[in-house]
C-alpha positions as CSV (number, residue, x, y, z in Angstrom):
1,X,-12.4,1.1,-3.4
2,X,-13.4,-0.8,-0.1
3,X,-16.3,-2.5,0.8
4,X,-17.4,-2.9,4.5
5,X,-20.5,-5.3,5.3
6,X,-22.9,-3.6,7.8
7,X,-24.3,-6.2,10.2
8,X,-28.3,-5.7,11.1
9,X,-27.5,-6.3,14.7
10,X,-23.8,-4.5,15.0
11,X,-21.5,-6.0,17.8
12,X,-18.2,-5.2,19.4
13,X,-16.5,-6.8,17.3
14,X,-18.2,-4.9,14.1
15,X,-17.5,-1.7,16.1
16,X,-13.9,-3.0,16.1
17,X,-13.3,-3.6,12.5
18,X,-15.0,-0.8,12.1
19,X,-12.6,1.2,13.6
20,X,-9.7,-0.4,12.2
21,X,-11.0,0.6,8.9
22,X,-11.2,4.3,9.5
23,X,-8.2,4.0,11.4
24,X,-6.1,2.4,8.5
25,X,-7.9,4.4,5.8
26,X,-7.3,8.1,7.5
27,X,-3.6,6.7,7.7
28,X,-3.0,5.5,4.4
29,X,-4.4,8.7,3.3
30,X,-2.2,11.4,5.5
31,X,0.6,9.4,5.0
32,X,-0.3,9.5,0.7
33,X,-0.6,12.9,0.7
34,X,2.0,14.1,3.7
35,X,-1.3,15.5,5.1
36,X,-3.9,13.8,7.2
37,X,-7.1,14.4,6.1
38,X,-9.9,16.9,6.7
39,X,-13.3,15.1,5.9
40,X,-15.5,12.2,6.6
41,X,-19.0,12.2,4.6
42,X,-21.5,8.7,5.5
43,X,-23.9,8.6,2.8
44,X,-27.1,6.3,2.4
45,X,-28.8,3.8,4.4
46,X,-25.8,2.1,5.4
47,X,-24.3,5.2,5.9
48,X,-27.0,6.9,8.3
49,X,-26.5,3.8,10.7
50,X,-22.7,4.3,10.6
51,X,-23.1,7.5,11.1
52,X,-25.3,7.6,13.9
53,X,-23.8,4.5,15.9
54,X,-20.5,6.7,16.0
55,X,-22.4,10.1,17.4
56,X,-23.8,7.5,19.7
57,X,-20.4,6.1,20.9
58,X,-19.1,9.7,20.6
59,X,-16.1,8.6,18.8
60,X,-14.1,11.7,18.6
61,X,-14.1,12.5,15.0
62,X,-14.6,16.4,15.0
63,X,-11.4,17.4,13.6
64,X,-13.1,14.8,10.3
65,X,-16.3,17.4,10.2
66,X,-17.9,14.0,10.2
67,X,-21.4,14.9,8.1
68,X,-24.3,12.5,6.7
69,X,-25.4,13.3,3.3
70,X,-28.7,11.6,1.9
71,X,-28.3,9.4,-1.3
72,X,-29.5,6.3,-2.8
73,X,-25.6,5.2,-2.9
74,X,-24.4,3.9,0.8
75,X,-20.0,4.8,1.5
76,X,-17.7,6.3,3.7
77,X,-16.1,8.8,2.2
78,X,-12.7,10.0,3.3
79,X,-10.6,13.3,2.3
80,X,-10.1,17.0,2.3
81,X,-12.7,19.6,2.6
82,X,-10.2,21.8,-0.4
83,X,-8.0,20.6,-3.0
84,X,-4.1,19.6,-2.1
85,X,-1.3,21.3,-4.2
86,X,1.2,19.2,-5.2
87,X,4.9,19.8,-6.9
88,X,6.8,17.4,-8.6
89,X,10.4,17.8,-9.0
90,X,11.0,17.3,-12.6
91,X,14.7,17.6,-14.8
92,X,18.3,16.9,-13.7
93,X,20.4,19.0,-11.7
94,X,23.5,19.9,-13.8
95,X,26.6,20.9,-12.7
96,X,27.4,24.4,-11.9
97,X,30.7,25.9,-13.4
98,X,31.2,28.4,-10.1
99,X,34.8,28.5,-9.2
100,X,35.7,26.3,-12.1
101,X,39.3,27.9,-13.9
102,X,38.7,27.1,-17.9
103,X,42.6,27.4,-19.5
104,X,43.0,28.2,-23.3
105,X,40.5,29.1,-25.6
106,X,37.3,26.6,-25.7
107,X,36.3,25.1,-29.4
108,X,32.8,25.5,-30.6
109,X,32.2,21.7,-29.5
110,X,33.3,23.0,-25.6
111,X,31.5,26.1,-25.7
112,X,28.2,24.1,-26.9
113,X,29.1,21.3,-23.6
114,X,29.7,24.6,-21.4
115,X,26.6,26.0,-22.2
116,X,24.8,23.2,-21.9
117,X,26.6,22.5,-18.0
118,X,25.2,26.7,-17.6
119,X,21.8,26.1,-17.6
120,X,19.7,24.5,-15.5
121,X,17.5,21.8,-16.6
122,X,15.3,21.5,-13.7
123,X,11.3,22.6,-12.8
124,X,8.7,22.2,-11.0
125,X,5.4,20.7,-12.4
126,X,2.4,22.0,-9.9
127,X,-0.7,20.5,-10.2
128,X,-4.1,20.3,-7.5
129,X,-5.7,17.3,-6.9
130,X,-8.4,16.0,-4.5
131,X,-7.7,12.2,-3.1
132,X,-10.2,10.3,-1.3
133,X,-10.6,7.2,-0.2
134,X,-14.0,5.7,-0.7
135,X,-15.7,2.5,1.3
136,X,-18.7,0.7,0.1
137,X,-21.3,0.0,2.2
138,X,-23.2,-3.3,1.9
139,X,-25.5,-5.0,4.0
């Protein structure tokens, strides 16, 4: 979690950081999740100020659905508007026995090693999450 100090009087080199920030934290984020992000929610005091110097500069965040939401608690929060599904590779990839000649007739210790070589021993784990990143707002 972040924390970003909101000048009273906010000059161009706040507005810079600023932007650094959102730009390095809508990065880190797309590049996380092989997805680049679909949401931006300012929230609080700090927030509303944020919020309404960027409509003001008219920073091009629409494809964000940049929103203010009232609460006592003053962030930036970054992320999607629905959850990502994710798959994780899980297992090792055994051998296959395709176009393999076997000579003679196999013991019960080979048979056990072939079978073992027959199946495969690899699946998927799928599970949804919902990253964010979140920056504090302090004065």
């Amino acid at each position: 979690m972040d924390v970003f100090k909101v000048p009273v009087l906010k000059d161009a080199n706040f507005k810079l950081s600023l932007f650094q920030l959102l730009s390095n934290s809508i990065d880190e984020l797309g590049f996380d999740n092989q997805k680049v992000p679909t949401s931006i929610k300012f929230t609080g005091k700090l927030g509303r100020e944020v919020f309404e110097m960027i409509t003001e500069l008219k920073w091009d965040l629409k494809n964000l659905n940049p929103i203010f939401v009232d609460s006592r608690i003053s962030q930036i929060v970054i992320g999607y508007t629905d959850q990502l599904t994710r798959k994780e590779h899980i297992g090792t990839k055994t051998e296959s026995l395709d176009g393999k000649i076997i000579e003679g007739f196999p013991s019960g210790k080979t048979m056990q090693g072939l079978m073992s070589n027959v199946f495969n021993m690899t699946y998927y784990k799928e599970s949804t999450t919902n990253p964010e990143i979140i920056i504090n707002l302090i004065r």
